[in-house]
C-alpha positions as CSV (number, residue, x, y, z in Angstrom):
1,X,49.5,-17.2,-127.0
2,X,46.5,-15.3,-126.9
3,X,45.5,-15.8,-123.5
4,X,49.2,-15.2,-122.1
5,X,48.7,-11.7,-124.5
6,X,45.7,-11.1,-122.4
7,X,47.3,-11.7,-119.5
8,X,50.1,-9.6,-120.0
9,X,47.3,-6.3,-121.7
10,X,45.6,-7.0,-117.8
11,X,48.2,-6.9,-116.0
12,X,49.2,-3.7,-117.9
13,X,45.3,-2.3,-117.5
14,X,45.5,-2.6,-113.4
15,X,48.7,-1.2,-113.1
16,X,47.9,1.8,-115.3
17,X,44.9,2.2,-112.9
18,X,46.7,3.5,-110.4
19,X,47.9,6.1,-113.3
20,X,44.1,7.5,-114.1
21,X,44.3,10.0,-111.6
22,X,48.1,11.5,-111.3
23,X,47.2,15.2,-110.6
24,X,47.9,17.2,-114.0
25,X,49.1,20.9,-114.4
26,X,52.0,19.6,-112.3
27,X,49.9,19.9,-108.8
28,X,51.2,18.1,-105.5
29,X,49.2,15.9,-103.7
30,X,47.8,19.0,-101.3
31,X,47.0,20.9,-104.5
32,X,45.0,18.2,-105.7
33,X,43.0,17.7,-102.5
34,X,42.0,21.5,-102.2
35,X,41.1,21.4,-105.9
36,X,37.2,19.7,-107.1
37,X,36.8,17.3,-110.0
38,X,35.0,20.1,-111.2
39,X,37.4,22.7,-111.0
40,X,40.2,19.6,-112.5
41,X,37.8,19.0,-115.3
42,X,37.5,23.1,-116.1
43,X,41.4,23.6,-116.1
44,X,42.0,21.0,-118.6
45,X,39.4,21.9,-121.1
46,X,40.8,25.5,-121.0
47,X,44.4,24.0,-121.8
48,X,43.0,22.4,-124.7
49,X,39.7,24.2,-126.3
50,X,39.8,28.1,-124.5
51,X,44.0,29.2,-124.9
52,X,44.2,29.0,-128.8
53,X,42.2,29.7,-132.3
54,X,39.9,28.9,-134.0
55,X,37.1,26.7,-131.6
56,X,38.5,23.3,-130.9
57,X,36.2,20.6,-128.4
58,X,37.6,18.4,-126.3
59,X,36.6,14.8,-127.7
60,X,37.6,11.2,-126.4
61,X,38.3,9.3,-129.7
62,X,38.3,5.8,-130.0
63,X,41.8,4.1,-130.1
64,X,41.1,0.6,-132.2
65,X,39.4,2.9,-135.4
66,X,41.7,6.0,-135.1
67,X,40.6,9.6,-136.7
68,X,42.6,11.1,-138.7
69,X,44.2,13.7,-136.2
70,X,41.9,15.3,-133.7
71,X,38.7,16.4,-134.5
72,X,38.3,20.2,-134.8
73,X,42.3,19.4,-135.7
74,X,44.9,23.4,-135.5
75,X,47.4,23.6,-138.3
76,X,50.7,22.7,-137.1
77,X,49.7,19.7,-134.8
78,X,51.0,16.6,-135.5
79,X,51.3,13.0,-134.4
80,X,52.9,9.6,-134.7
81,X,51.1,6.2,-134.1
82,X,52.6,3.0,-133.7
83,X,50.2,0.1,-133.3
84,X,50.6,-3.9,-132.4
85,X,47.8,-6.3,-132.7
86,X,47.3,-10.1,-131.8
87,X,44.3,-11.7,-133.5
88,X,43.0,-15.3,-132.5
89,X,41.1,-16.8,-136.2
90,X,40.5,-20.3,-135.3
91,X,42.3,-21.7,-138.2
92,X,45.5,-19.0,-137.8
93,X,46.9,-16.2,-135.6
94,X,47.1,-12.9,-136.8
95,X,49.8,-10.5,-135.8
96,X,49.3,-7.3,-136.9
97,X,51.5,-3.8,-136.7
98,X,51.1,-0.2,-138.0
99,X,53.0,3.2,-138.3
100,X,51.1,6.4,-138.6
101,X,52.1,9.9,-139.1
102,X,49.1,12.5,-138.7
103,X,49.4,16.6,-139.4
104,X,46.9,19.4,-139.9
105,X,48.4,21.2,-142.6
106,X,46.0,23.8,-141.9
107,X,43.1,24.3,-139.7
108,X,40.3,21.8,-139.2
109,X,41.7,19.8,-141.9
110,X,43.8,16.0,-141.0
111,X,45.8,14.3,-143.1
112,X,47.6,10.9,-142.6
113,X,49.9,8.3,-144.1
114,X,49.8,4.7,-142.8
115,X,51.7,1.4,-143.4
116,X,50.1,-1.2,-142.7
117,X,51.7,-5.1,-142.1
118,X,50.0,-8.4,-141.4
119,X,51.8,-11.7,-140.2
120,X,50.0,-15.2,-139.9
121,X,50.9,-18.3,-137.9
122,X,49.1,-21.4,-138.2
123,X,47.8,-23.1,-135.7
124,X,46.1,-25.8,-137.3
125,X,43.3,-26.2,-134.5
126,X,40.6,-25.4,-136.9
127,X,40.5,-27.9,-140.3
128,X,40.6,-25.6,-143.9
129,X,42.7,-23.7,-146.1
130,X,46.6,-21.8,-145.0
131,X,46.9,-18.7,-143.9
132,X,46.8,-15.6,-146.0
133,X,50.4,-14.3,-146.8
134,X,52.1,-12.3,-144.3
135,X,53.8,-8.9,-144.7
136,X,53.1,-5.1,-145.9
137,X,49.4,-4.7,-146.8
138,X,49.3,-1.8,-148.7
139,X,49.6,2.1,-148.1
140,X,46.5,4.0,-147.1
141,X,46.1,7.9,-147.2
142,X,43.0,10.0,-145.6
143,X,42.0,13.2,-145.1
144,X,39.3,14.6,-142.7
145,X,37.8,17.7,-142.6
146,X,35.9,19.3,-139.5
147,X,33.5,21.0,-141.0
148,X,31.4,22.1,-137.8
149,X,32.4,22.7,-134.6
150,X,30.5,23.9,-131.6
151,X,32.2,24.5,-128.4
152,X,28.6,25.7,-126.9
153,X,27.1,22.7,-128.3
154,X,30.1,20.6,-127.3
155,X,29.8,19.3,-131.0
156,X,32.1,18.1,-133.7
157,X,30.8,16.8,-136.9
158,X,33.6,15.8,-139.9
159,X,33.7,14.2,-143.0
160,X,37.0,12.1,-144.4
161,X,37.8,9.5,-147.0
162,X,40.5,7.3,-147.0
163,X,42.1,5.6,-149.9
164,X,44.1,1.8,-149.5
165,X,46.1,0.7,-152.2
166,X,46.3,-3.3,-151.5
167,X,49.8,-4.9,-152.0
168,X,50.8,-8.1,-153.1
169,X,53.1,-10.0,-150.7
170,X,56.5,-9.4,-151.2
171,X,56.6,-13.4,-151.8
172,X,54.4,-13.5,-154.7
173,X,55.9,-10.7,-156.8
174,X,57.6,-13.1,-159.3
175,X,54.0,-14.3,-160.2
176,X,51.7,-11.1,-160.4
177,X,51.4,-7.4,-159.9
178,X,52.7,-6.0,-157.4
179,X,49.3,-4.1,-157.0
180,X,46.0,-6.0,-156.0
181,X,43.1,-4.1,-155.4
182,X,42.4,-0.6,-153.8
183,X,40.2,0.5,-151.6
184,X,37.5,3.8,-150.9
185,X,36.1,4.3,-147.8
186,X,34.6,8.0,-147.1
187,X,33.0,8.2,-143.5
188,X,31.0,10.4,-141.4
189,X,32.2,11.3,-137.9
190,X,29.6,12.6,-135.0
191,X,31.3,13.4,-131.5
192,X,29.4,14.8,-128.7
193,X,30.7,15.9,-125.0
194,X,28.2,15.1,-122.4
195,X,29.2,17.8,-119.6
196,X,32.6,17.6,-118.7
197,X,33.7,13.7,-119.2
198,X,31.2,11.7,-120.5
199,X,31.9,11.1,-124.8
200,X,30.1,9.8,-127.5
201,X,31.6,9.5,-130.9
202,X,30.0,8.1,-133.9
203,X,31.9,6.8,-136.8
204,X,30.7,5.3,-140.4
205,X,30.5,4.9,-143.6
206,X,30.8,2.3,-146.8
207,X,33.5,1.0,-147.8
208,X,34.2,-0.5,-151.0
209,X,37.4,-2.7,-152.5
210,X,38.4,-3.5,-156.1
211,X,40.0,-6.3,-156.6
212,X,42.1,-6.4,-160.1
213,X,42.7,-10.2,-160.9
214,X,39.2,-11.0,-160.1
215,X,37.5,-7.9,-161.6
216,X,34.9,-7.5,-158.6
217,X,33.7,-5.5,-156.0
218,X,33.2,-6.4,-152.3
219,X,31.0,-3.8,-150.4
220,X,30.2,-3.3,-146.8
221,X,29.2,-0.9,-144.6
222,X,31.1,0.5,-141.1
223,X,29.2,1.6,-138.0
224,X,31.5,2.2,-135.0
225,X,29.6,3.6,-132.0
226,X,31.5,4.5,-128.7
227,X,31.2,5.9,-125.0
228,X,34.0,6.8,-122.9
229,X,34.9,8.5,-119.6
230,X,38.0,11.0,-119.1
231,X,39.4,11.0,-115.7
232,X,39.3,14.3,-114.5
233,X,41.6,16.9,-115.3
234,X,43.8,14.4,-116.9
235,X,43.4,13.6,-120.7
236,X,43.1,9.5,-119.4
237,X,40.0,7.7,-120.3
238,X,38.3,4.2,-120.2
239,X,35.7,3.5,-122.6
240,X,34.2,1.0,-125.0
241,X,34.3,0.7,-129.0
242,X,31.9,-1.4,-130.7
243,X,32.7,-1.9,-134.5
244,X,30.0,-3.7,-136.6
245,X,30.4,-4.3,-140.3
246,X,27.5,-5.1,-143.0
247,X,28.1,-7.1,-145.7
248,X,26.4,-9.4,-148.2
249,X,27.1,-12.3,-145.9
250,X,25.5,-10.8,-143.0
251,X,26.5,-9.3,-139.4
252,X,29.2,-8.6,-137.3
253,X,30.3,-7.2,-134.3
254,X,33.5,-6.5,-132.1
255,X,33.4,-4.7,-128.6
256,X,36.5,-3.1,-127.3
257,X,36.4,-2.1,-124.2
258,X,40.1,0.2,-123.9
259,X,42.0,2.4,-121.7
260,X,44.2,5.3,-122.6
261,X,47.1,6.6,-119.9
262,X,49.6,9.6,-120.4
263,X,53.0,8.8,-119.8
264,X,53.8,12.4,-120.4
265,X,53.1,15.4,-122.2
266,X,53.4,14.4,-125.7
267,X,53.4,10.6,-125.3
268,X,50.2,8.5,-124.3
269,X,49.5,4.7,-124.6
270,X,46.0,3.4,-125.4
271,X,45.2,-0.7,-124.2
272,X,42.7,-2.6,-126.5
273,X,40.9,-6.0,-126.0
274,X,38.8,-7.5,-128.5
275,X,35.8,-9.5,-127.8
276,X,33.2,-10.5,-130.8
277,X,29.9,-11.3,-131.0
278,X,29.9,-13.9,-133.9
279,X,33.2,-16.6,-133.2
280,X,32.6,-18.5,-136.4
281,X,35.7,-16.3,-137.9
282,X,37.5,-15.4,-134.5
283,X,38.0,-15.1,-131.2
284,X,39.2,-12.7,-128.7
285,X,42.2,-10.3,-129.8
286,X,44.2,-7.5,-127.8
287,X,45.8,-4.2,-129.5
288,X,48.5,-1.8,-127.9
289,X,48.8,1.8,-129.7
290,X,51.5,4.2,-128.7
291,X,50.7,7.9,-129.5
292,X,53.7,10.4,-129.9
293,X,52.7,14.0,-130.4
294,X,55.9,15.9,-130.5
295,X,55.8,19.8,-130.0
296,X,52.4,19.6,-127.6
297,X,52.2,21.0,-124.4
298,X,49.4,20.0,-121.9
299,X,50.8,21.7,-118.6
300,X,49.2,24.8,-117.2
């Protein structure tokens, strides 16, 4: 299953290729010619940071960890996220899928509401216990404010916190509380335009989970580094992810390497594959996310 996934998210990354550089602005072919990657890469930041208030930069965000709106985020935007995931864990597959609606109910500050759902198949190629139970995970809430942004610096920095109250499976109601756990994670976000299409983004923070039953805590800490590259003029990119995790059991580390193609002006898809450093726990995965931000404009 996983390597026909694969397959299929390759298959998908060639053809979208061919995508990275459709002319934007609504140009033909001859416009696009007479036009420099230069001049391509100017028009499009003026669409998004130079035609409205207050500053706003042009960032590249990471598609597996997803902010909480844009950074530097206008009141009034919004967005919806729908998200598909296929996890290889040795012992079980993990099929994973998410719905997210982000706003800015004013300027600079993000808010979001996500639903979270997990489904397991065993595979029983690896010896130990079942799968975890499958369905809705819990409901999470954030909030992320920008509290400096520099278009002369081409800086963002923000602060956020999101809140996860963990779920017990629908199945195992009858037996316990409905409610499990909850979790707090605030994180730091540092994002950084390198001229006109070169990104770096750093994302982290601790995060902590309370489990009720069991009366404990279970701590680690979140470092997410990433570079990407935005096709000029276009807001398409290819870049990598790398998400490590510390925790009391020691290291780990995921590098998703992802692509992100506009379909049109308010829809975009983003192509995620999965590759860790430490396979003791799991192999490869792939993630699809669909972005829908209704009411935006990009055209010139």
């Amino acid at each position: 299953m996983i390597r026909s996934t694969l397959n299929w998210l390759l298959f998908v990354a060639i053809a979208a290729s061919g995508w990275l550089s459709v002319p934007a602005y609504g140009q033909s072919p001859a416009d696009t010619v007479r036009l420099s990657d230069a001049q391509l890469d100017s028009l499009f930041i003026d669409e998004v940071q130079d035609r409205r208030t207050p500053d706003k930069v042009l960032h590249a965000e990471p598609l597996y960890i997803d902010l909480i709106r844009d950074l530097g985020a206008r009141k009034g935007e919004r967005e919806w996220n729908v998200g598909l995931s296929l996890t290889d864990n040795l012992r079980y597959d993990t099929y994973q899928a998410l719905v997210e609606y982000e706003w800015a109910p004013a300027n600079r500050l993000g808010m979001e509401v996500e639903l979270p759902f997990s489904f397991h198949q065993v595979t029983n190629r690896e010896p130990g216990p079942s799968a975890p139970s499958s369905g809705l995970d819990g409901l999470k809430t954030a909030v992320q404010w920008s509290f400096y942004v520099s278009e002369r610096h081409k800086t963002t920095l923000a602060l956020g916190y999101i809140n996860e109250l963990k779920l017990t499976t629908y199945g195992q109601w009858a037996t316990g509380p409905w409610l499990k756990g909850n979790q707090f994670n605030p994180f730091l976000v540092a994002a950084r335009r390198w001229g006109n299409r070169f990104h770096t983004l750093i994302y982290t923070g601790p995060r902590f989970t309370r489990y009720f039953a069991q009366n404990e805590w279970k701590r680690q800490l979140d470092i997410n580094t990433n570079l990407h590259y935005m096709i000029p003029g276009t807001r398409n990119f290819v870049g990598l992810e790398l998400n490590k995790e510390i925790q009391a059991s020691g290291f780990t580390m995921v590098a998703r390497p992802q692509l992100r193609v506009g379909i049109t002006d308010q829809l975009l898809v983003g192509i995620v594959t999965g590759i860790p450093f430490n396979r003791d726990q799991q192999r490869l995965s792939s993630f699809l996310r669909l972005i829908y931000e209704p009411g935006h404009r990009h055209r010139g």
